[in-house]
C-alpha positions in Angstrom: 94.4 124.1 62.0 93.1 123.5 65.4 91.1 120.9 66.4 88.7 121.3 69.3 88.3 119.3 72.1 85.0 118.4 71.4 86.5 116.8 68.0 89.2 115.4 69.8 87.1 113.3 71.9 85.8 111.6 69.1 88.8 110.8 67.6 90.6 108.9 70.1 87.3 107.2 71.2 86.5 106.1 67.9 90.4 105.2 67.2 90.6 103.4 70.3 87.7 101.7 69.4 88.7 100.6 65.5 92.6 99.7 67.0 90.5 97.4 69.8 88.3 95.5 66.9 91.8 95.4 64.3 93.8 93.8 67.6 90.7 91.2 68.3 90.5 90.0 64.5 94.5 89.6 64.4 93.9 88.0 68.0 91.3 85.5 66.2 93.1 84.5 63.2 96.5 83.8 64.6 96.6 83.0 68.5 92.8 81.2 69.5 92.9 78.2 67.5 96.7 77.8 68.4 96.2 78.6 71.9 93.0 76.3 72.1 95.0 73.0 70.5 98.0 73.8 72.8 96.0 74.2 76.4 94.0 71.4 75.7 96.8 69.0 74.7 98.7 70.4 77.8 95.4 69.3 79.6 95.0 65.9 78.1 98.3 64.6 78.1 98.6 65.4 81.8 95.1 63.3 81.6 97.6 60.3 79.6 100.3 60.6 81.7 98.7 59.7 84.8 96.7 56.9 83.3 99.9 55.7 81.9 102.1 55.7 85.2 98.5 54.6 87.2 98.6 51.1 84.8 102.6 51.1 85.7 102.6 51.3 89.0 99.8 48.9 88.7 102.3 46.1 87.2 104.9 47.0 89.1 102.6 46.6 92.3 101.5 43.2 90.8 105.0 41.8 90.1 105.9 42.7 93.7 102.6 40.8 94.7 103.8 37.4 93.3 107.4 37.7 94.3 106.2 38.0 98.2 103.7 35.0 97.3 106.1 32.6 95.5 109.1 33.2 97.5 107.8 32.3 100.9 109.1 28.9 102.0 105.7 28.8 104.2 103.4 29.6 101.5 105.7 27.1 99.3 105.7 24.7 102.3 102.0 24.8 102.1 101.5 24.2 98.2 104.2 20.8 98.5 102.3 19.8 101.4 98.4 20.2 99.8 99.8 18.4 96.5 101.4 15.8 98.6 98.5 15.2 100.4 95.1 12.8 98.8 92.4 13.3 102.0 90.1 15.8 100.9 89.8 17.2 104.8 93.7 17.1 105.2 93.9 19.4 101.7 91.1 21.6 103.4 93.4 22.4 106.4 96.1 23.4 104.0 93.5 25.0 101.7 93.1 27.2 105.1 96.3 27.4 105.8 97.0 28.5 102.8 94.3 31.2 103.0 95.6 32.5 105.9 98.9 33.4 105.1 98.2 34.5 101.8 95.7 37.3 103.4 98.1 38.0 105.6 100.6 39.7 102.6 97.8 41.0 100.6 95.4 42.3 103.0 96.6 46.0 103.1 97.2 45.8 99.1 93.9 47.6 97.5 95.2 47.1 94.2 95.1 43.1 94.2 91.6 41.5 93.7 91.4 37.8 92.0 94.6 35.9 93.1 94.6 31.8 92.1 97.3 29.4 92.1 96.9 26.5 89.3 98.5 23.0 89.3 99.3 22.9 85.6 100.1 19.1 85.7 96.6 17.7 88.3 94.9 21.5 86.2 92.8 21.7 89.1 93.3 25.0 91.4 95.5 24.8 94.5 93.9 27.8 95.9 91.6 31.6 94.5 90.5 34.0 96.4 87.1 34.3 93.8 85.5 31.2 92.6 87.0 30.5 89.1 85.3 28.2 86.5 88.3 27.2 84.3 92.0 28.4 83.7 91.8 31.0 80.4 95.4 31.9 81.1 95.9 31.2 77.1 92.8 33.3 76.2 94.0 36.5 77.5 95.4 39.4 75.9 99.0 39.7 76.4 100.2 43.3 77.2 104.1 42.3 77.2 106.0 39.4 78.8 109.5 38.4 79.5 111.0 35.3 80.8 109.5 35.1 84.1 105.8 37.3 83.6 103.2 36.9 80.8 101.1 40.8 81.8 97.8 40.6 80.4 95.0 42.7 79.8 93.0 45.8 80.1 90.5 42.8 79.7 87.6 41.8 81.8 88.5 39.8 85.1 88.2 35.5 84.6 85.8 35.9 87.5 82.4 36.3 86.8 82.2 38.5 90.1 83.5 41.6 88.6 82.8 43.2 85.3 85.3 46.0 85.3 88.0 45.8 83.1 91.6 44.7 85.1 95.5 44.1 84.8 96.3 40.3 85.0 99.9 38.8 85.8 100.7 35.4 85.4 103.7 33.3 86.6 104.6 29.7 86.1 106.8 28.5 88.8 108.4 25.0 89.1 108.3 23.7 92.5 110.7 21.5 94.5 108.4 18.8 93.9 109.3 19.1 90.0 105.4 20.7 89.2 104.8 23.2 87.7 102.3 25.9 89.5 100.7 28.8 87.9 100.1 32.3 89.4 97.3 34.5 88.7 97.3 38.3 90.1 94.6 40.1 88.8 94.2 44.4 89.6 91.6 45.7 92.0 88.4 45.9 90.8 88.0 49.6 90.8 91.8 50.5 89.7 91.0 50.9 85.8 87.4 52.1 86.3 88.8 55.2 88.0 90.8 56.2 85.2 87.7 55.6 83.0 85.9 57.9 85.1 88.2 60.9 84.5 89.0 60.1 80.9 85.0 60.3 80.5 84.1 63.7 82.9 86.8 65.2 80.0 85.0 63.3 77.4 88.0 61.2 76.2 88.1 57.8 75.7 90.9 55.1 75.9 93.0 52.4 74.3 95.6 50.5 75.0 98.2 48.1 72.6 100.1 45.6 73.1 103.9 45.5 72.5 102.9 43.6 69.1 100.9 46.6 68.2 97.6 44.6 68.3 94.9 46.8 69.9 93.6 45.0 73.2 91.3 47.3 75.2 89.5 50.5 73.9 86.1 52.3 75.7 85.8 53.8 72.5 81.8 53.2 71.6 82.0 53.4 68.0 85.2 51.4 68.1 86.2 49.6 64.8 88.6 49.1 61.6 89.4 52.4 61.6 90.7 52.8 64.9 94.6 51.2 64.3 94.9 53.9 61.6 93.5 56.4 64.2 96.1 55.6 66.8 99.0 55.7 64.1 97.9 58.8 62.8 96.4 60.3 65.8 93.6 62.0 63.8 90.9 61.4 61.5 87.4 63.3 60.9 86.1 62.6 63.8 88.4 61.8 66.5 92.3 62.9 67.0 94.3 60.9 69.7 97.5 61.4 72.0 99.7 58.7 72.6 101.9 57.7 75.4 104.9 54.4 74.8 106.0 52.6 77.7 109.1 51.1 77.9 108.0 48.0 77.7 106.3 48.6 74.1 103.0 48.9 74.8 101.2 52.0 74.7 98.5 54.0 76.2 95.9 56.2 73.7 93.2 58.9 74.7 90.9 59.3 72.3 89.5 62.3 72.0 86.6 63.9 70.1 87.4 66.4 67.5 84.6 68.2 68.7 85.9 69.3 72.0 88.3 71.5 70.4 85.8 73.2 68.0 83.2 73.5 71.0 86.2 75.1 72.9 87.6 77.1 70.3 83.8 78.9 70.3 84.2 79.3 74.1 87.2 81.4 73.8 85.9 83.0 70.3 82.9 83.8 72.8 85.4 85.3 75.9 87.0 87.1 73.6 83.7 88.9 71.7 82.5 89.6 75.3 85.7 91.1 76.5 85.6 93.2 73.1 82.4 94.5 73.8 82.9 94.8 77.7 86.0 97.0 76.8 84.0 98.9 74.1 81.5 99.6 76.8 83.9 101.0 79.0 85.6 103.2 76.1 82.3 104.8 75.8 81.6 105.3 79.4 84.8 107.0 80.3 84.3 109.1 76.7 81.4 110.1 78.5 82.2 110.9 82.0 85.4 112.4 80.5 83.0 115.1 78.3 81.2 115.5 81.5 83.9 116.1 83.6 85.9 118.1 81.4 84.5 120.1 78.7 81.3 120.7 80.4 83.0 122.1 83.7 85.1 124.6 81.4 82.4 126.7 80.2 80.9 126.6 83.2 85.0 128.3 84.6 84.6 130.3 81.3 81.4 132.2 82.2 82.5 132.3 86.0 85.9 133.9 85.6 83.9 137.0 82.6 82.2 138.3 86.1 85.7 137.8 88.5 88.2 140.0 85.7 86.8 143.0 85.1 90.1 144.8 85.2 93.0 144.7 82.0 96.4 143.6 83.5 99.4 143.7 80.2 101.2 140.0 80.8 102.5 136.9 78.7 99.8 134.2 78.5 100.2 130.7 78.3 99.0 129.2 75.1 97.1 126.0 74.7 96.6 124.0 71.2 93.0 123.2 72.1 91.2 126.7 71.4 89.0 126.0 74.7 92.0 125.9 76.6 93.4 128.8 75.1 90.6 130.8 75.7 90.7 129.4 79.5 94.7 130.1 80.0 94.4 133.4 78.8 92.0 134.9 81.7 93.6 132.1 84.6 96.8 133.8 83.6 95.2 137.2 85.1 93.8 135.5 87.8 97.0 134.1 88.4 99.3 137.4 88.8 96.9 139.3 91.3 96.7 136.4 93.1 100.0 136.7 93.4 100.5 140.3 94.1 97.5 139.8 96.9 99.7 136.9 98.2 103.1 139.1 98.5 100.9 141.6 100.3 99.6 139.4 103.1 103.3 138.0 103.2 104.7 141.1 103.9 101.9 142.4 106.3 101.9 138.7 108.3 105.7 139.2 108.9 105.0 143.3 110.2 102.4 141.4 112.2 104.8 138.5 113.8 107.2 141.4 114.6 104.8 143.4 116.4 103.5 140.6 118.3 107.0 139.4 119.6 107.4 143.1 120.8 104.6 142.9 122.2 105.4 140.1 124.4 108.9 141.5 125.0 107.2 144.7 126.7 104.7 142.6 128.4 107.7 140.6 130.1 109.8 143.2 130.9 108.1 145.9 132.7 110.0 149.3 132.7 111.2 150.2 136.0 112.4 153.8 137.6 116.4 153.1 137.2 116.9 156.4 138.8 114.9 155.4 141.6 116.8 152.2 142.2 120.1 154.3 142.1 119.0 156.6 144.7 118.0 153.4 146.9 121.4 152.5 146.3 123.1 155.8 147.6 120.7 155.6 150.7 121.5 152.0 151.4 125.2 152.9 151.3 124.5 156.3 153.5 123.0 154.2 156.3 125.2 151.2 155.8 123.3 148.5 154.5 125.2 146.1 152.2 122.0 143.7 151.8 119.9 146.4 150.6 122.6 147.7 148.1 123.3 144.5 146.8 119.6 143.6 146.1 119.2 147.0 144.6 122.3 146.7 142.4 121.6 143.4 141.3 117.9 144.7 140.3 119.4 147.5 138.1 121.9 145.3 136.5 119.2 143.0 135.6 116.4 146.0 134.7 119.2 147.6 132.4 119.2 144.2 130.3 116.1 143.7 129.9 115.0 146.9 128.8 117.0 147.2 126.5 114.9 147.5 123.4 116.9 148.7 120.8 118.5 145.0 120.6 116.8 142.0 120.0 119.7 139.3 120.6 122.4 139.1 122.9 124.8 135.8 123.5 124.5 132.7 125.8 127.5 134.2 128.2 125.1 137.6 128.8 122.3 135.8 128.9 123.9 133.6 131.7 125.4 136.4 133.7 121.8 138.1 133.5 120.6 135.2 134.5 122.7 134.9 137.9 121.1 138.4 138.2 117.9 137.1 138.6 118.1 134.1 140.6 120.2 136.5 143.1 117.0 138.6 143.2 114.7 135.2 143.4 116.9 134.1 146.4 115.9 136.5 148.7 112.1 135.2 148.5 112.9 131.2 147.5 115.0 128.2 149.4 116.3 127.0 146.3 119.8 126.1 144.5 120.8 126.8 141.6 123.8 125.6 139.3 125.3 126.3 135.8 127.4 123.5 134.5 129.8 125.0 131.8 132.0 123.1 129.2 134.9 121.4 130.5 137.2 123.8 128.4 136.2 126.5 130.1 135.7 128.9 126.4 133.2 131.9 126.7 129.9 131.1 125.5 130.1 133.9 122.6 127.7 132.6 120.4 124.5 134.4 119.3 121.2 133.5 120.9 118.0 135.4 121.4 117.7 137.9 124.4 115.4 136.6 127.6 116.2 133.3 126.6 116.5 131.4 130.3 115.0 133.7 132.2 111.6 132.5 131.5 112.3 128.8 132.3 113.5 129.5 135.7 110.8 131.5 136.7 108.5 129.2 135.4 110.6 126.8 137.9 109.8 129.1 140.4 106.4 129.7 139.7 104.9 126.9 139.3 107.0 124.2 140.3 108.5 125.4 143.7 109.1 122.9 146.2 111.4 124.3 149.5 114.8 123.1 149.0 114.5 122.3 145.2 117.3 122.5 143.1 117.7 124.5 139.5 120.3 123.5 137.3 121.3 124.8 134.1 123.8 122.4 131.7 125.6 123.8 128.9 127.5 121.7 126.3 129.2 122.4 123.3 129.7 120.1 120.2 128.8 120.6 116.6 125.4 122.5 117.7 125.2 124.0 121.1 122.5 121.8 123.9 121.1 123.7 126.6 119.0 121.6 129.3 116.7 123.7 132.2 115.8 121.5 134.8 114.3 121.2 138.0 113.5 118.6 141.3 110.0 121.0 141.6 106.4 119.6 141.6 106.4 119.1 138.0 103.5 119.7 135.2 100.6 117.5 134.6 101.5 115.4 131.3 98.6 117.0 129.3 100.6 120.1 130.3 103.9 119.6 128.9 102.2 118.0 125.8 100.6 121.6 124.8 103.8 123.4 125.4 104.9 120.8 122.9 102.4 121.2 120.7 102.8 125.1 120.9 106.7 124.3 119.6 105.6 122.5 116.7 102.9 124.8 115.3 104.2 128.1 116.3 101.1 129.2 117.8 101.0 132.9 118.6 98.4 132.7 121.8 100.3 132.4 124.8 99.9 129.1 127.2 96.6 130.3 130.3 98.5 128.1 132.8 101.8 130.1 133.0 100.9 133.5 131.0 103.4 134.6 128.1 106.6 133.9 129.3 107.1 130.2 127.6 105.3 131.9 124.5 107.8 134.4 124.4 110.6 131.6 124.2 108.9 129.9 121.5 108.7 132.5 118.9 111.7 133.6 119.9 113.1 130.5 118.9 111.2 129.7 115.8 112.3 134.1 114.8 115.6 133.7 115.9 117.1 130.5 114.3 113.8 129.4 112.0 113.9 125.5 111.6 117.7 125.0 112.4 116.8 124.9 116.7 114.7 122.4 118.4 112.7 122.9 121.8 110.9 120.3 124.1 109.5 120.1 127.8 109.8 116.8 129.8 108.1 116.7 133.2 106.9 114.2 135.3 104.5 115.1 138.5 106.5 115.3 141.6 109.5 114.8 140.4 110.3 117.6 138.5 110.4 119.2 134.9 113.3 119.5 132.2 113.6 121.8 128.9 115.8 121.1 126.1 117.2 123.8 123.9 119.2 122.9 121.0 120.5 125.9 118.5 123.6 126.0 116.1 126.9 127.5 116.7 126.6 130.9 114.9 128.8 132.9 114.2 129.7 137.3 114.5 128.1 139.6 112.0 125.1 137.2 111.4 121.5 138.9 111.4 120.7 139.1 115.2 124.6 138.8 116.5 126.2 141.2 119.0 129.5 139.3 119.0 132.5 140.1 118.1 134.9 137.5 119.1 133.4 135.2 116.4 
């Protein structure tokens, strides 16, 4: 049974259509909520990981802090001396002192706000950059600590000049003196809020524990009992949580709303409904243009090609499994074969044509002169004994009995040469000019086929239109794998636009003849292209003044060939 195109149409849009919704639920239920969880955990722990090596560095920068603080013999210096000392203005100049050098090594640190030194035996304060009420070193939450650092915090600063949440180190110190000093490095004010800021443009929230597991800092506004079992879990109905462990022990938590990854599992749900419908749209528009462009067009060919065959021609037709197509094929295929015939026809009478016009040229070239004339010039030149005169006239007939010969075409590069002498003898007589043909070294004959009036042409184009008194003509001859064939000239030369059209003429074979020097470089052409085809090559270099060069390259043929006269090959 065959289905028509009209039908077929329908089927693969509709197909297309019912494969597109199948791949979107299959796409639904097994790769958006996986896809979802994965991109925004990928997202959120980069989120964790920064906040996690931020609060690092942030220790680290802070135990580097009190090293350069407590290990200065000058800043020690100062602390002996201010303890040793009981004059309240002599402590003020060390208080300044002290001051000094102190900004000195934390001046260019960002990351260091509220920094205090505390006698813990006088507990009075030896020095703070912020005023600071009382020591609540005990009161703080401790992060982690060793045997030389107590790290406290996230927790809020024990100045009452900032309200942002900060990393506190504290180190005890005994001092040459035998007392014992506390130091108190607190983070930079805005070091933690900036991390807040991110964590809260991505809705997330944070937590920290210690390395006892206690929870100490959380942003979390609905923070309470439930929270520990949220962070060991890392989900619950409302909130799930990613968790990062320093080696330390303590750890950093995002909390996150279990609502971001229902609100974003809709957004790609949504994405993907739109791109299902976009595509469906499309389906249905290129259904459509394709019935337009297609199936409307063949009736329209139908109808056209009932008027064009109105003849019966018996031949095979292709076959089609659409039945418009079939219908269609059967008539082309008609169309097809006279085309064809008409096509062989023109062929055939194009090449009769190119023939006739090459002949043409040939006879326009070579004007038919009275041979028996020039013999009796001869005879009478010899009767009154004149060897000029019956030289010229000889060398004339030589050359008039080449060229008109009609019955062949082609001739070889050693006739065409010694015709060629022929002329130039003749040309002598009227031009100061020299000429040279450079042969191979070998000295072989130049047998090979060539078309006749091959050279002739480009000397007398030399002549022509390029004669300078004195100018030379040389003709260079070399034989390798193909045979090269160079025309050249010292003469006036050919304006560049010139030489370009000859050019031109080469390339596309023209059959009109070139106005500024008649038929003669015409005839070479086609000669060419009829002689050898494609397998030759042809070009004119000239330069105004200075003179003017063809190049000729053909292949080495050999006897018997199509247009060959030779024997010796």
């Amino acid at each position: 049974m065959k289905i028509s195109l009209k039908m077929r149409v329908f089927i693969v849009f509709f197909g297309v259509l019912f494969l597109l919704v199948g791949s979107y639920l299959f796409t639904v239920t097994r790769f958006i909520t996986r896809f979802t969880t994965k991109q925004l955990n990928d997202d959120y722990n980069s989120l964790l990981l920064e906040v996690s090596e931020t609060m690092q560095n942030l220790l680290w920068n802070l135990t580097l802090t009190s090293g350069q603080l407590l290990d200065n013999d000058e800043i020690q210096d100062t602390i002996l001396a201010y303890q040793s000392s009981s004059s309240p203005y002599i402590r003020q100049e060390y208080y300044s002192s002290l001051l000094k050098d102190i900004t000195m090594l934390t001046m260019a640190n960002s990351d260091v706000s509220l920094l205090y030194l505390y006698d813990n035996e006088d507990e009075d304060f030896i020095f703070s950059s912020f005023p600071v009420q009382e020591n609540r070193t005990g009161e703080l939450p401790v992060l982690y600590e060793n045997s030389a650092f107590v790290f406290c915090g996230p927790c809020f600063s024990q100045s009452n000049y900032n309200g942002n949440p900060v990393l506190i180190l504290n180190r005890t110190e005994t001092l040459p003196n035998g007392k014992n000093v506390t130091l108190s490095i607190e983070s930079g004010f805005y070091s933690l809020t900036r991390l807040l800021e991110i964590a809260s443009r991505k809705e997330a929230f944070l937590a920290v524990t210690g390395a006892s597991e206690e929870l100490l800092y959380t942003n979390l506004p609905s923070a309470s009992s439930a929270l520990p079992a949220l962070l060991e879990k890392g989900k619950n109905a409302d909130y799930r949580s990613l968790t990062k462990e320093m080696s330390q022990g303590w750890k950093v938590s995002l909390i996150l709303p279990d609502q971001i990854y229902i609100r974003d599992y809709y957004h790609s749900l949504r994405d993907v409904l739109l791109c299902t419908l976009l595509i469906a749209v499309l389906i249905g528009a290129l259904a459509f243009y394709f019935w337009k462009s297609v199936y409307t067009p063949l009736q329209l060919f139908d109808r056209q090609l009932e008027e064009l065959l109105t003849d019966d021609f018996d031949a095979s037709a292709m076959h089609s499994s659409i039945p418009e197509y079939e219908h269609l094929l059967g008539k082309v295929s008609k169309l097809q074969r006279q085309i064809q015939e008409m096509i062989q026809k023109i062929i055939r009478q194009e090449q009769v044509n190119t023939k006739t016009q090459t002949e043409k040229l040939r006879a326009q070239i070579n004007p038919h002169f009275l041979l028996n004339t020039l013999n009796t010039m001869h005879w009478m030149a010899l009767i009154n004994k004149q060897p000029e005169i019956d030289s010229i006239t000889q060398t004339l007939s030589h050359l008039l009995s080449y060229n008109l010969d009609k019955d062949n075409v082609s001739t070889n590069l050693e006739r065409e040469l010694s015709a060629l002498q022929e002329y130039v003898q003749l040309q002598k007589v009227r031009y100061d000019f020299r000429f040279e043909i450079l042969r191979p070294e070998n000295g072989e004959p130049l047998n090979y086929p060539c078309p006749k009036f091959l050279l002739q042409p480009l000397v007398e184009n030399a002549l022509k239109h390029g004669y300078l008194p004195g100018m030379e003509i040389r003709i260079a001859v070399s034989v390798g794998e193909r045979i090269s064939v160079t025309v050249s000239d010292t003469g006036s030369g050919m304006k560049t636009e010139t030489a370009a059209a000859i050019n031109a003429q080469w390339q596309g074979a023209h059959s009109e003849a070139l106005p500024a020097f008649g038929i003669g470089l015409s005839y070479v052409i086609r000669s060419l292209h009829e002689f050898f085809s494609e397998d030759c090559f042809f070009e004119v270099q000239s330069e105004e003044q200075k003179g003017t060069t063809f190049l000729i390259e053909i292949p080495k043929q050999k006897g018997a060939g199509y247009y060959a006269e030779n024997s010796d090959h």
